[in-house]
N, C-alpha and C positions, 0 to 999 in steps of 0.2 A: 336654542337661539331663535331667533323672530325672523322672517323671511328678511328685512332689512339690514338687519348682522350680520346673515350668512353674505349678504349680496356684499357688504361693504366688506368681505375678509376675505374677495376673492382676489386670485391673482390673476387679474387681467392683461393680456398681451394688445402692445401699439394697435389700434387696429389695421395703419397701412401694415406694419411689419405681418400679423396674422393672416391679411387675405394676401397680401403679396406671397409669402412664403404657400398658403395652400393654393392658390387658384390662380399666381402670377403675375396676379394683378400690378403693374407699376402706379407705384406714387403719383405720378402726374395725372392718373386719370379718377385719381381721389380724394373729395376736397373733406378736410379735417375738420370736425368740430370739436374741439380738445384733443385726448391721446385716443380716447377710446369709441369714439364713433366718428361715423364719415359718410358725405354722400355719393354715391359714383357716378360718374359722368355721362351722359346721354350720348352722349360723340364713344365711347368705350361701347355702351350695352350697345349703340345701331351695327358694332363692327362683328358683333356674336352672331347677328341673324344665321347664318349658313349651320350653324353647328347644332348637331339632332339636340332633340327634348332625353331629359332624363325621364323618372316616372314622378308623377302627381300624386300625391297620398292627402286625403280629408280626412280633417280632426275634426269630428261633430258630437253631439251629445244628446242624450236626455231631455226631457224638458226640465227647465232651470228651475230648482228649488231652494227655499232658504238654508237646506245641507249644503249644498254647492256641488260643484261637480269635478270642476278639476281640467276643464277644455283646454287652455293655455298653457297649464304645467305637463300635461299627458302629451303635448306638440312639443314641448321642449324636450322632455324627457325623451320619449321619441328620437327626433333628432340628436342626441346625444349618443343614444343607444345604438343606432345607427351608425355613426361615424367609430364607436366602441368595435361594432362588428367588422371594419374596416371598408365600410359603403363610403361615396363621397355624399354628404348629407348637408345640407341649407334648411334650415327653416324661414318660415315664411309670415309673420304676422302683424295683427294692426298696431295701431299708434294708441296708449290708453288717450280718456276724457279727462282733463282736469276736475270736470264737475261731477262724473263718479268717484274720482281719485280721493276729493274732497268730502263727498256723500256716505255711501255706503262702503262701496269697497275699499278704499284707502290704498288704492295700487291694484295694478294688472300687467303684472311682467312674471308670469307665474309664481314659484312657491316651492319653498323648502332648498331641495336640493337639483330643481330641476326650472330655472331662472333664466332673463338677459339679464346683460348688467352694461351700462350703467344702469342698475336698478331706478335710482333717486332720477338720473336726466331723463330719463326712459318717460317719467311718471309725470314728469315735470320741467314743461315748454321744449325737451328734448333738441330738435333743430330749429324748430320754429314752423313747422309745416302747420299747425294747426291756426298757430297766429295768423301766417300768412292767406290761409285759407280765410279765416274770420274779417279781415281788410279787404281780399274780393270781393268777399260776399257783400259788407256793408256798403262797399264805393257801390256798387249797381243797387243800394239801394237809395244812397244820398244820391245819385244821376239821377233815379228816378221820381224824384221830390223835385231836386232842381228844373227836372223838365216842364213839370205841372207848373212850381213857380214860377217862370219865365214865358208863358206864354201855351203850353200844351201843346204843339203843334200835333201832335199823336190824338190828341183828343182822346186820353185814357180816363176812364170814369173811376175815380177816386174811389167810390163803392164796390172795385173790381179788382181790385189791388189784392195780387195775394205773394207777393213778394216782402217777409217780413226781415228784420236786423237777425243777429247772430251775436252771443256769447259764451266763452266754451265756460261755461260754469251751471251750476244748477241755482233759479234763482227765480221762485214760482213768479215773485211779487212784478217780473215782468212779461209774462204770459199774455196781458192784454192790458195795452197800453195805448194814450190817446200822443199824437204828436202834431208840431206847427203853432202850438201853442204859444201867445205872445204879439198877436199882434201880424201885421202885415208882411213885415219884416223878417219874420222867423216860416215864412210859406202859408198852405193850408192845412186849416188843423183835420183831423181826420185820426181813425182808427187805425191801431197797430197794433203791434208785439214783436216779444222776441222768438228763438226758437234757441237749443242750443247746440255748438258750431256742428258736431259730429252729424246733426239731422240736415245739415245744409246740406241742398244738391250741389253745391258746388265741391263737397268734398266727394260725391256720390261719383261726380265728372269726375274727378282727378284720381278717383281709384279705377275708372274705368278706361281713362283714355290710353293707346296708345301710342301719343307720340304728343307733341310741342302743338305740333299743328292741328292735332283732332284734340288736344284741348283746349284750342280755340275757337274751331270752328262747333264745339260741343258749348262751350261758354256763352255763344251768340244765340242760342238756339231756345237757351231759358227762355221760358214764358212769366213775364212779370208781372202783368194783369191783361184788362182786355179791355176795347174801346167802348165809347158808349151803342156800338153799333153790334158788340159783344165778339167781335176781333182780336185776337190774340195781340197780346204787344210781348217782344221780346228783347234779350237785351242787346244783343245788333242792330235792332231798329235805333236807339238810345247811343249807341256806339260804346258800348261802355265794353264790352268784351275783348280788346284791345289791352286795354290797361289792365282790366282783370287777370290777363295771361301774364302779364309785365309781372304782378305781382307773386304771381305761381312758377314764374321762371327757373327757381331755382330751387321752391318748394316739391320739384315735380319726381326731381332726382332721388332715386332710395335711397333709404339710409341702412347703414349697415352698421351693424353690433355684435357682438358675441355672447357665447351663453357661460355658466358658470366654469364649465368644461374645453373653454379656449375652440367652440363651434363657429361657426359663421349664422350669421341671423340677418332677415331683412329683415325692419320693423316700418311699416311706411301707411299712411291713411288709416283713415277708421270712421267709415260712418253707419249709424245706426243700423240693426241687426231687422229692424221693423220698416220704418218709414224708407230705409235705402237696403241696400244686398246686404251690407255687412263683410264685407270679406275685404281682406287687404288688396293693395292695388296691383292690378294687369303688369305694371311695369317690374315689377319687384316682384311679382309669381315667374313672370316669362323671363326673365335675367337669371330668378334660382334654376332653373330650368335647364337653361343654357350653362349652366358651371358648375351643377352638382347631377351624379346619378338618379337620386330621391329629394323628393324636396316636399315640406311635412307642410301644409298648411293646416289653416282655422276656420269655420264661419259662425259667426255671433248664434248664440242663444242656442237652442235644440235644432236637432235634423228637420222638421216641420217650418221652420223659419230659414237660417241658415246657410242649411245644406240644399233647402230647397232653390233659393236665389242661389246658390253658387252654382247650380246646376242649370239653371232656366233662367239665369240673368250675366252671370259673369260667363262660365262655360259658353254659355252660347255668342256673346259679344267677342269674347276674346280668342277662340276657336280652344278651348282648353280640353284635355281628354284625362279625366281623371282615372288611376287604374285601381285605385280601392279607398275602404272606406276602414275608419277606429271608431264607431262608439263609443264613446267614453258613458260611463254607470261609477255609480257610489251605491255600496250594500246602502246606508244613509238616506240617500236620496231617492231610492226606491221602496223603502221602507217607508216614508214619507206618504210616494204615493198611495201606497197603501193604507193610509188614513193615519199611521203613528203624528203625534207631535212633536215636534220639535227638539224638545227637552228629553224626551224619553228613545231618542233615534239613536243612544250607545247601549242598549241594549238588547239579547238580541231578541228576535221576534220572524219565524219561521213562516208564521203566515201572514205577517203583514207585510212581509218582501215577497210571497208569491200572489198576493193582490196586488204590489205595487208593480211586478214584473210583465203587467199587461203595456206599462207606459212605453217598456224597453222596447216590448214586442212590437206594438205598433209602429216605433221608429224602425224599428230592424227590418219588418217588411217593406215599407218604404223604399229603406236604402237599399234591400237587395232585390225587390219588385218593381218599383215604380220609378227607382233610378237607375236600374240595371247593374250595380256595384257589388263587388264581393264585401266582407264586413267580418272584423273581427272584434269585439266584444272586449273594452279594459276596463276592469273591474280599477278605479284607483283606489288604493288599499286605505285604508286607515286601520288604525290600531283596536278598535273596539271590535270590527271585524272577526266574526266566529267562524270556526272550519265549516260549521254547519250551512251557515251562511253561505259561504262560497263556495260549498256541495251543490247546492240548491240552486244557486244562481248556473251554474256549470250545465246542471241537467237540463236546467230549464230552457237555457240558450240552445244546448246539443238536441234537443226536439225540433227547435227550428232552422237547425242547418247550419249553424253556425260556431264558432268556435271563440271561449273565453278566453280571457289571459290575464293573472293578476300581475298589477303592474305595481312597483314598490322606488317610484322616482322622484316622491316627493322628501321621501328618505333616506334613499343612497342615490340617488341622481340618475348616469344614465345606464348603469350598473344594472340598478333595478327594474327597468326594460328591456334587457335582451331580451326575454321570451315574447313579448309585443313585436319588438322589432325584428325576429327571425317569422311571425306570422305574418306580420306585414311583407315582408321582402317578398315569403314565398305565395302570397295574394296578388302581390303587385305583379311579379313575374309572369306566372303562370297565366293573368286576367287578357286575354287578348279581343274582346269583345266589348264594341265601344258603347257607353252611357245612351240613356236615356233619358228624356225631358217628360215632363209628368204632361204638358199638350205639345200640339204645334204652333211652330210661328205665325199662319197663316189660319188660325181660329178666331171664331171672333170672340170679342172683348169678354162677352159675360160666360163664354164656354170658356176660357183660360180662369176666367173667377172661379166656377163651378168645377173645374178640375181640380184644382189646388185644394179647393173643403173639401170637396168628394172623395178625391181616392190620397190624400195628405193628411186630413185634418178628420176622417171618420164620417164627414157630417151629411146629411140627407140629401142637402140643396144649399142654394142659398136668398136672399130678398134682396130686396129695397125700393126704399121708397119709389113714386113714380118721377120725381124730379132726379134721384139718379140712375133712377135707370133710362130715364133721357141724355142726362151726363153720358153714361158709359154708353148710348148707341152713340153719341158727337164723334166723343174723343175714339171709339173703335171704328173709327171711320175715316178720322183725320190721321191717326198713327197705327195703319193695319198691325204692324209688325212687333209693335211692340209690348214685350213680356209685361209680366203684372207683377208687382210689388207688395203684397199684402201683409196690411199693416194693424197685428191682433198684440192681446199679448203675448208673450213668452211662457208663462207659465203654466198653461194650457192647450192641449187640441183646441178647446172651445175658446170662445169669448169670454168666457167667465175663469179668470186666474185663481177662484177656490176650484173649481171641479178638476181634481185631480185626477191620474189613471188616464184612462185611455177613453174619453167619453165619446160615443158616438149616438149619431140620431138627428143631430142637435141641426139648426137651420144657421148658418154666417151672414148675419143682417150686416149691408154692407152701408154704411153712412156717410160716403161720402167716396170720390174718386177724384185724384190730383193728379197733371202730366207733369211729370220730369222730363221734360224733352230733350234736354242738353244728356242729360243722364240717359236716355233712351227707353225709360220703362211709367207705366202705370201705377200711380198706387192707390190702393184702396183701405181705406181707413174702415176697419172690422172693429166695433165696440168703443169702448174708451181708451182712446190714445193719445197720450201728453208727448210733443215734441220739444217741451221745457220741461225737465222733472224740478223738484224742490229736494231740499235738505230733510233731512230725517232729524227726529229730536235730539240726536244725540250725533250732529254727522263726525265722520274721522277727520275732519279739520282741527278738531278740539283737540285731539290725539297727537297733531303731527307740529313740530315743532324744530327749532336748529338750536344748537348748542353755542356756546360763547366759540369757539374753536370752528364753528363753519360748519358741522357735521348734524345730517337732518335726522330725526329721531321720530319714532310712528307712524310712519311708512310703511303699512303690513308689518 
């Protein structure tokens, strides 16, 4: 069966009847979007404050390869296995992208037998937070065209503008685009683009803020361009941040789901794993918190990216204390690194999984050096998988201190990670000694840059040019405090998404640096970084399709 069959053959409980029956929840403090999702009420989570934190558990990975990894099915799986062992267990993850959904991945609600579900609403406009997300963003930026046309009173220089539109789709052909075009009537024309929604900082705010009010007064805070005097203009200045909340009012509330195993799930935000943290929102981590013992979360892409910002952008924003860490590895996806291709990665291959096993290694230290977190190692299982293979992998991790576990939850669901979830428990328990951030808050700008390559990413140093590093003395001067966002790709320690493994030496020329102000972090743009990707030749939109009866088909 196809991850879509299984989702649609599940048998899903009302979602009020589910959380009310495990967590007490009454109905009135839960607004329905059909039978099986709902979002919970802001006035309900402010009444939890007093009640201790469960424990925090990060689901991180690998660096991301075209094997795949398994990050989101290994949190569900997880959390199932959990709740199987008789822990109270939440999971905690993002909202998918319509325009990966569409693209390459064709769905992000995990896999096999270890899923949310509504799978299909999940994957697609779900409650509507993205939409609503995509409407604030663009009203502050049609306020900020209407001001220019009406007179400027900001005197904002058009050439400074870096506030662009938003669409949650992948859709290169508007990457860079001219607008005002038409005459007097239609404004001034000038240069644009789009970006899309998940890279907006406004979704970046909304996964970060804690409350109604600090996502408004985080709203006002955006920098939309700057004057001809090279003056920041933001969108308080403009007053648009008002309406923008109006618009988020209701998007702000989690949403809650279940997973194939009648679990509780929060599935809430999702922005970019590069350009923003990546990590699902403050309000739906600290709500699982308060209502469950463990609560399993995610951070986009590998522990280098990810885990890094959850650590050194959300954790430290949201005062979060995580008490262990899951590696997630595929025999597959290290073998990979280790130079195999693609095509020949079911077969097995003893020495190209202990060349690729350097990739593991580098993360692992990481997460138990430079973040201070214990880490237990999940192999997710595939079938091509040899004993030999996961001898190998076993030994190799037991060298550095750490402890494997194959996990089999893509398959028999949450079954097939008890032995994750009893390592987990006994990491979490046992972990009394709090995290680590890779700098301080109170470093300056290019010393948090140079932390992050240096003892994260392998790398020697870092550059750039002398106009940004004019940039970064401004901006680390005007926002001491705030963390850095670095924005490489994924696929790599380095800048270069072929150098596989673990490369080090290497120099992170940095090209550029952007404030998120509302959002409260730095980012800096490492390499080549598209904040609008395109379709691939062949994207899964082609695939996905509904049947005369209502019922969507190629869907994962």
């Amino acid at each position: 069966m196809s991850d879509i069959e299984i989702a649609q053959a599940a048998r899903m409980q009302p979602i009020v009847d589910l959380v009310g029956g495990r967590y007490g929840i009454a109905a009135e403090h839960l607004v329905p979007y059909g039978h099986y999702k709902a979002k919970l009420s802001l006035d309900y989570i402010r009444g939890l404050e007093a009640r201790p934190d469960g424990k925090l558990i990060l689901v991180t990975a690998i660096s991301p390869t075209p094997a795949g990894e398994g990050k989101t099915t290994t949190t569900v799986g997880l959390g199932d296995a959990l709740n199987r062992a008789g822990k109270r267990a939440i999971i905690c993850l993002r909202e998918p992208s319509l325009g990966p959904c569409f693209g390459v991945k064709g769905g992000a609600a995990g896999g096999g037998y270890a899923q949310v579900v509504p799978m299909e609403d999940i994957n697609l406009h779900f409650t509507g937070d993205f939409h609503a997300i995509g409407a604030a963003h663009n009203l502050l930026a049609a306020m900020l065209d209407n001001h220019i046309n009406h007179g400027n009173a900001l005197d904002i220089d058009p050439r400074l503008i870096t506030w662009k539109r938003v669409v949650d789709m992948n859709d290169r052909a508007l990457r860079d685009i001219v607008v005002g075009l038409g005459g007097t009537a239609n404004g001034y024309a000038r240069e644009d683009g789009f970006d899309i929604t998940v890279a907006s900082e406004v979704m970046a705010i909304f996964c970060l803020a804690a409350s109604l009010a600090d996502l408004k007064a985080r709203l006002g805070r955006i920098v939309v361009g700057y004057t001809r005097e090279r003056k920041p203009v933001t969108a308080a200045d403009l007053k648009a941040h008002g309406a923008m909340a109006a618009l988020l009012k209701d998007a702000i509330s989690p949403n809650l789901v279940q997973t194939l195993e009648n679990n509780v799930a929060f599935v809430h935000g999702g922005p970019f794993a590069n350009i923003a943290h990546g990590c699902n929102s403050v309000t739906a981590t600290r709500t699982a918190l308060k209502l469950a013992d463990y609560v399993v979360t995610e951070a986009g892409f590998g522990a280098d990216l990810g885990a890094e910002k959850f650590i050194d952008i959300k954790c430290r924003m949201a005062g979060l204390a995580p008490r262990a860490v899951v590696l997630v590895a595929t025999i597959r996806a290290l073998k990979y690194h280790g130079g195999v291709a693609v095509a020949e990665l079911n077969r097995e291959n003893l020495a190209a999984l202990e060349a690729g096993c350097v990739n593991l290694e580098r993360h692992l230290t990481n997460i138990q050096h430079h973040y201070g977190l214990p880490c237990v190692v999940a192999i997710n299982h595939f079938t091509h998988d040899t004993q030999a293979e996961v001898e190998l992998l076993k030994a190799k991790v037991a060298a550095l201190g750490s402890q494997v576990v194959v996990a089999r939850h893509w398959a028999e669901g949450g079954a097939g990670a008890m032995a994750l979830a009893e390592a987990v428990v006994a990491l979490a328990d046992g972990n009394q000694r709090p995290h680590s951030f890779v700098y301080p808050a109170d470093a300056p700008l290019w010393d948090k840059l140079a932390a992050v390559a240096t003892r994260i990413y392998g790398a020697a140093g870092i550059s750039a040019p002398a106009k940004v590093r004019d940039q970064i003395k401004d901006l680390g001067a005007r926002y001491p405090d705030f963390p850095v966002c670095m924005a490489k790709t994924q696929m790599s320690f380095s800048t270069e998404p072929a150098l596989r493994g673990a490369p080090s030496g290497h120099t992170v020329e940095i090209s550029e640096v952007r404030v998120s102000a509302g959002a409260g972090f730095i980012v800096a743009i490492a390499g080549n970084m598209m904040t609008m990707p395109g379709l691939p030749k062949s994207p899964a939109a082609e695939r996905i399709d509904v049947t005369d009866e209502g019922k969507i088909v190629g869907l994962f």
